[in-house]
LONUBA-655400 format. One record per residue (C-alpha): residue in three letters; x, y, z. Coordinates in nm, 3 decimals. Each point is the difference from the previous one (the first is absolute). Layout:
[site 'ALA'; [X; Y; Z]]
...
END
This chain:
[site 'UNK'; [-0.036; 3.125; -5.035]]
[site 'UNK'; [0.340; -0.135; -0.191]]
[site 'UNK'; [0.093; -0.383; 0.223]]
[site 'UNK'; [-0.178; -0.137; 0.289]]
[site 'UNK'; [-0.163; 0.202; 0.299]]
[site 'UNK'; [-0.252; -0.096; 0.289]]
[site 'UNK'; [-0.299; 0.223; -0.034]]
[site 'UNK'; [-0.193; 0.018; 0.352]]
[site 'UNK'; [-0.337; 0.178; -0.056]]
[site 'UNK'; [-0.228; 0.179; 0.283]]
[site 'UNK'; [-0.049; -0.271; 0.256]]
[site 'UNK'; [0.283; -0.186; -0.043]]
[site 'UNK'; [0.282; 0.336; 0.002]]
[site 'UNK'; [-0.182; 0.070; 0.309]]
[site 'UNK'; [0.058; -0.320; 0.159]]
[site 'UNK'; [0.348; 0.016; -0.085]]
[site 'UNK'; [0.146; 0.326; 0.003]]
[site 'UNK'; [-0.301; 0.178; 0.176]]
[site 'UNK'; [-0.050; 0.218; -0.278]]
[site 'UNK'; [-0.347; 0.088; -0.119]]
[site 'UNK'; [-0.177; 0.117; -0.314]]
[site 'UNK'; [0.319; -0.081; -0.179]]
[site 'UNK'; [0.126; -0.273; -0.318]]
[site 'UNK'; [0.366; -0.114; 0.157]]
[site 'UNK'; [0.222; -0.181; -0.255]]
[site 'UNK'; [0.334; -0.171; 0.151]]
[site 'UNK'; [0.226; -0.171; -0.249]]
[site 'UNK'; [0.089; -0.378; 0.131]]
[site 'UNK'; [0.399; 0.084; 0.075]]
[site 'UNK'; [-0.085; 0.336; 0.160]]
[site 'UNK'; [-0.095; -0.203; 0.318]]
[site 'UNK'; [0.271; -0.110; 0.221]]
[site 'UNK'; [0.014; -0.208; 0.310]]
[site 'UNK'; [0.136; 0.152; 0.309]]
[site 'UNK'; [0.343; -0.155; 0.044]]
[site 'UNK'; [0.094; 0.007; 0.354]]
[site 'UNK'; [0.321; 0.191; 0.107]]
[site 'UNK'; [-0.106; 0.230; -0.253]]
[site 'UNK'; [-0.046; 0.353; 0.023]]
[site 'UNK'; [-0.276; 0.175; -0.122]]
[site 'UNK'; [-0.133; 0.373; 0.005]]
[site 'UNK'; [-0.382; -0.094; 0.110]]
[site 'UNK'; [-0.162; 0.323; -0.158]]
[site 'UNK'; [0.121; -0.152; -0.358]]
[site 'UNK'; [-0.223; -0.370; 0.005]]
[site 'UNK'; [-0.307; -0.098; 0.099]]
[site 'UNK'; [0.023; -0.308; 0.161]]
[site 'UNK'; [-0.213; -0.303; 0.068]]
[site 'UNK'; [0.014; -0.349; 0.104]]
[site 'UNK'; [-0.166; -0.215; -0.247]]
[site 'UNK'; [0.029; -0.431; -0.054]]
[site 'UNK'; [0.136; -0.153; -0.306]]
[site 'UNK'; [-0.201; -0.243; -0.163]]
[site 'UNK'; [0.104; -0.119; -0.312]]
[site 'UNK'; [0.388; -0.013; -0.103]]
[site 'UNK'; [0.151; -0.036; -0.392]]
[site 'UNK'; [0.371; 0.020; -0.075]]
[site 'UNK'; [0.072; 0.168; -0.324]]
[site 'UNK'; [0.360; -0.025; -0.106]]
[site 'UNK'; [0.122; 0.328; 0.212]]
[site 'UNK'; [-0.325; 0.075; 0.134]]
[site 'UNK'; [-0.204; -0.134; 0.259]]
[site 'UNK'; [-0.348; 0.124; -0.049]]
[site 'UNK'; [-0.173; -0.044; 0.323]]
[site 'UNK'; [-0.399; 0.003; 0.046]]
[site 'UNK'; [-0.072; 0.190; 0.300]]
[site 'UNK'; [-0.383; 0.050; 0.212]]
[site 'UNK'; [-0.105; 0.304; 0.237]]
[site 'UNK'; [-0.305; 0.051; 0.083]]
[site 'UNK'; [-0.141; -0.233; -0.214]]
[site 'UNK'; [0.189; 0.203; -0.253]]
[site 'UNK'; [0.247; -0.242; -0.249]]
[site 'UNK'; [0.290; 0.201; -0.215]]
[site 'UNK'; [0.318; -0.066; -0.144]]
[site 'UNK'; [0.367; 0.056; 0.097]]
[site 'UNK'; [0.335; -0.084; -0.199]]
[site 'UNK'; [0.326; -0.013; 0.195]]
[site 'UNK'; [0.289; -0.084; -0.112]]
[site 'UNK'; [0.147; -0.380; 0.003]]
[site 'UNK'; [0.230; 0.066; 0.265]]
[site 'UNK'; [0.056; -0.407; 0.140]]
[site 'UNK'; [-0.192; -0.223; 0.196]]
[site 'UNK'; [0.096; 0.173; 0.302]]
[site 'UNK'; [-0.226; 0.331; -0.122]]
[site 'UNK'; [-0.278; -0.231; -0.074]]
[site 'UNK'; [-0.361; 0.022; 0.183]]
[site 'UNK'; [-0.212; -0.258; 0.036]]
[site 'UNK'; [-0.365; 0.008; -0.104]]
[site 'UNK'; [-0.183; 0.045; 0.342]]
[site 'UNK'; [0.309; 0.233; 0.098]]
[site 'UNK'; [-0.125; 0.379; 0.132]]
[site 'UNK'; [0.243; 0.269; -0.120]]
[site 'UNK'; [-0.017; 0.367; 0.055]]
[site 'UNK'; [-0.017; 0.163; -0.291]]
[site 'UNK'; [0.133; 0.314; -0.109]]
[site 'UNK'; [-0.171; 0.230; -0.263]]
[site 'UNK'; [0.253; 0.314; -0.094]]
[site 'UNK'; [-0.255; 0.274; 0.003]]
[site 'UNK'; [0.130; 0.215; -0.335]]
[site 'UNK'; [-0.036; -0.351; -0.175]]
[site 'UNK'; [-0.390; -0.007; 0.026]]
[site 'UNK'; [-0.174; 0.143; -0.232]]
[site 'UNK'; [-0.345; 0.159; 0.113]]
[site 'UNK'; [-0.308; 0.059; -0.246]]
END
């Protein structure tokens, strides 16, 4: 793998995606948070509601710590202003673009 990715193996890509017997890799800014008002064509994203736990500002990203499951991984978003910001303890529905996983 060329930059960073979350790798979720057997149990854990199972309790997040529901998929078994498979290695899932995600890369951190390939997981969005559903923006309400927002249209989106369901049959495209997985989604699930997960809590964010730990919170780091980097320049123009924010790299947010998120837990489901008992599962922690990573996702960048953009720096878009304090008023796109979410707190640690926040739960946001997340949104995994399906032809952005990579199965193995």
């Amino acid at each position: 793998f060329i930059g960073n990715y979350n790798i979720f193996k057997g149990e854990d890509a199972e309790k997040i995606f529901g998929i078994k017997g498979k290695i899932v890799a995600v890369r951190p800014e390939s997981i969005y948070v559903r923006e309400e008002g927002r249209n989106y064509i369901e049959d495209n994203f997985y989604s699930i509601k997960a809590k964010i736990v730990d919170r780091i500002i980097i320049g123009n990203v924010i790299r947010y710590t998120v837990e489901k499951n008992g599962v922690r991984f990573i996702v960048d978003m953009l720096n878009r202003g304090e008023n796109k910001l979410y707190g640690v303890n926040s739960e946001v529905e997340l949104m995994f673009m399906k032809k952005e996983i990579k199965l193995y």
